[in-house]
Steps between C-alpha positions, in 0.01 A plus 500: 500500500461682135205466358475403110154595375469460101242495253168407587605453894565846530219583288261322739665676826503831358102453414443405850653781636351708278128379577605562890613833451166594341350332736635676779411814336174403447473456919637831582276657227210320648584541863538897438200509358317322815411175282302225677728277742410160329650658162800616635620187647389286241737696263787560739429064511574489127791754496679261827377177255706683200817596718518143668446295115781720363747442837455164450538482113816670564625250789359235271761616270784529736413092627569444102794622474634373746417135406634577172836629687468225705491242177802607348704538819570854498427525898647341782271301756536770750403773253191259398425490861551813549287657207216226606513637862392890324291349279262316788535872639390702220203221448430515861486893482213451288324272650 
């Protein structure tokens, strides 16, 4: 399954990812520095809230093209099926 990201979709995703990664640094940074418990979790919370909002914006994406593909017939009911099956996988993965 390719994924088309364009515009403002990939805009969003990239953002996400972004805010995760400093995030992420922000835990190590605090966690070297010994950094109460409480604050450490409560970011590494909003850096796993960031990574999960931009996995599902992106499998949000992949569900909407393939109901477009899906409207104008380009797939076959065993590829729909099929791509439906991974899709319920990838959403389950995040779950």
């Amino acid at each position: 399954m390719e994924l088309d990201l364009a515009g403002a979709e990939l805009k969003a995703v990239l953002n996400r990812l972004r805010r995760a990664q400093g995030q992420i640094s922000g835990v190590i940074r605090m966690i070297e520095e010994g950094r109460d418990c409480e604050e450490v979790v409560t970011q590494l919370a909003a850096a796993s809230r960031a990574l999960d909002r931009a996995g599902f914006a992106i499998i949000a994406t992949g569900l909407q093209q393939c109901l477009t593909e899906m409207e104008d017939g380009s797939r076959s009911a065993e590829d729909r099926d099929e791509m439906r099956g991974r899709l319920e996988k990838l959403f389950l993965s995040l779950a």
